[in-house]
C-alpha positions as CSV (number, residue, x, y, z in Angstrom):
1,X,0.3,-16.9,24.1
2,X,-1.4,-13.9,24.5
3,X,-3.6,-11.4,22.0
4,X,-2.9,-8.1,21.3
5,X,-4.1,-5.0,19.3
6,X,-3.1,-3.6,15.9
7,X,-0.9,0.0,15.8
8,X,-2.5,2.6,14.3
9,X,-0.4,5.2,12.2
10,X,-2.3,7.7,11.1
11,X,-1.4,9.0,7.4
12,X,-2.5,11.7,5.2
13,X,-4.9,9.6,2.8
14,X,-6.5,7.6,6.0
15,X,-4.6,5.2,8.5
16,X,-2.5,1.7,8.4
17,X,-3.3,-0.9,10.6
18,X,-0.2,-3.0,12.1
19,X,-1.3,-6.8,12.7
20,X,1.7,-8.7,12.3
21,X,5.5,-7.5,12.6
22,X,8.3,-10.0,12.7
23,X,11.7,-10.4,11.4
24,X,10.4,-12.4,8.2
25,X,6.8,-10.7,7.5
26,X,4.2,-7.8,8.1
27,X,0.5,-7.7,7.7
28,X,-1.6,-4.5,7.4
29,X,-4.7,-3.3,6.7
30,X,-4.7,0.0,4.9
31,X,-7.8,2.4,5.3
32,X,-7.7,4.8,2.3
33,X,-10.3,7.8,2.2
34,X,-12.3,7.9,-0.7
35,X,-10.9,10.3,-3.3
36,X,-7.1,10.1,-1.8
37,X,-4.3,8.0,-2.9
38,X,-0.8,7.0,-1.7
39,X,2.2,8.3,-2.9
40,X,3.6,7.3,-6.5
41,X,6.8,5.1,-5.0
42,X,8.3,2.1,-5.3
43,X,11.1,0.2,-3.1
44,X,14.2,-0.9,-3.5
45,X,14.3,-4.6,-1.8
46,X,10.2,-4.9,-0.4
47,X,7.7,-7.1,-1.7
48,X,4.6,-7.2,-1.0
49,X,1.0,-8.4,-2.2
50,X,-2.3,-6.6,-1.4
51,X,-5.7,-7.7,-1.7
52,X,-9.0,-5.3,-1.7
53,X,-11.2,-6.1,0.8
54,X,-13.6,-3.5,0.4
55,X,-13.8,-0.5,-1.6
56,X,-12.6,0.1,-4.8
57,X,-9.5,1.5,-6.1
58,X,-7.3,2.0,-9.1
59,X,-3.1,0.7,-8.7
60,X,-1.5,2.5,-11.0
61,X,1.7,0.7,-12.0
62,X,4.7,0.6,-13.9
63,X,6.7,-2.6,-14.9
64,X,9.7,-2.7,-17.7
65,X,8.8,0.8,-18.8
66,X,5.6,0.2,-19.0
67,X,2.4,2.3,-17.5
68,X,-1.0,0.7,-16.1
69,X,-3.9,1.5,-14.3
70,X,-6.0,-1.3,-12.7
71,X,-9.8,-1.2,-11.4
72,X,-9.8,-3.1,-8.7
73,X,-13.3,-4.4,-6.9
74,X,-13.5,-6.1,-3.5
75,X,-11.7,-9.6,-4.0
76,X,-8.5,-8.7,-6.3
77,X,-4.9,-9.4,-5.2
78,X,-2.0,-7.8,-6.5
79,X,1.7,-8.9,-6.1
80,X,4.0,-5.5,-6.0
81,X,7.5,-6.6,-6.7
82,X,10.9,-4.6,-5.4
83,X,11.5,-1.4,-7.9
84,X,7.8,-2.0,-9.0
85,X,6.4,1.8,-9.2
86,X,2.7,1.7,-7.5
87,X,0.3,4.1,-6.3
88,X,-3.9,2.8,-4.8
89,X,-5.9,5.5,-5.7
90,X,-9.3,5.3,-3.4
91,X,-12.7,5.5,-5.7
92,X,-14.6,4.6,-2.8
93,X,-13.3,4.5,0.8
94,X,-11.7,1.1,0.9
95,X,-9.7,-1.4,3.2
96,X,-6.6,-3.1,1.8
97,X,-5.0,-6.2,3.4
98,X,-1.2,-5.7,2.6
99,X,1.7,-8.5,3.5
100,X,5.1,-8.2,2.9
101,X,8.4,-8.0,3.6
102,X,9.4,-6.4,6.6
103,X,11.3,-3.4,4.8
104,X,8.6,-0.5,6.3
105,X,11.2,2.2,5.4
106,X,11.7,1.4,2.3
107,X,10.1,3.7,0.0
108,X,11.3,5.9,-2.5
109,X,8.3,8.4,-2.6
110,X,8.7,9.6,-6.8
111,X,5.5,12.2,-6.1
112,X,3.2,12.6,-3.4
113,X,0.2,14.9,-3.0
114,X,1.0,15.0,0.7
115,X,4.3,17.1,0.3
116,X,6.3,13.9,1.3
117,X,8.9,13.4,-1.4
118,X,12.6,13.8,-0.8
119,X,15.0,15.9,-2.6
């Protein structure tokens, strides 16, 4: 066996850290700046559950038609489902432990402050 360190991708609202990558699952730690947020998105066939580890933050969300934004303090989980729209909004700085599936291209960016969206 042998260790190795996380990869860094640096993004517009802070940076993802890569711990885990394999064929079934992937395991992240996302570092959001305070006052940024990810894009408003959703995917197709990923799922994926986050859990705040430090921070706070508001997921907006949308389910069945249906708009909602949660405050979330160190300690929440969330479970995203596939076509689930989401976007973490950073009040504070905050670190976000993120597993899922290991879809990392699939995202269908609907708006994004970043200039990222397709189409």
């Amino acid at each position: 066996m042998k260790s190795y360190h996380p990869a860094r991708v640096d993004k517009p609202w802070g940076y993802e850290l890569i711990w885990a990558h394999t064929d079934r699952y992937v395991g992240k730690v996302l570092h959001i700046n305070r006052g940024e947020s990810l894009s408003y998105q959703y995917h197709e066939v990923k799922d994926e559950t986050i859990h705040l580890l430090r921070g706070a933050m508001e997921l907006e969300i949308e389910a069945e038609g249906r708009k909602e934004t949660l405050n979330l303090k160190p300690g929440a989980c969330f479970h995203i489902t596939p076509r689930m729209k989401h976007r973490m909004r950073a009040v504070e700085e905050c670190d976000v432990l993120e597993v899922s599936t290991p879809e990392l291209d699939d995202v269908v960016r609907l708006e994004d402050r970043y200039g990222r969206v397709k189409g």
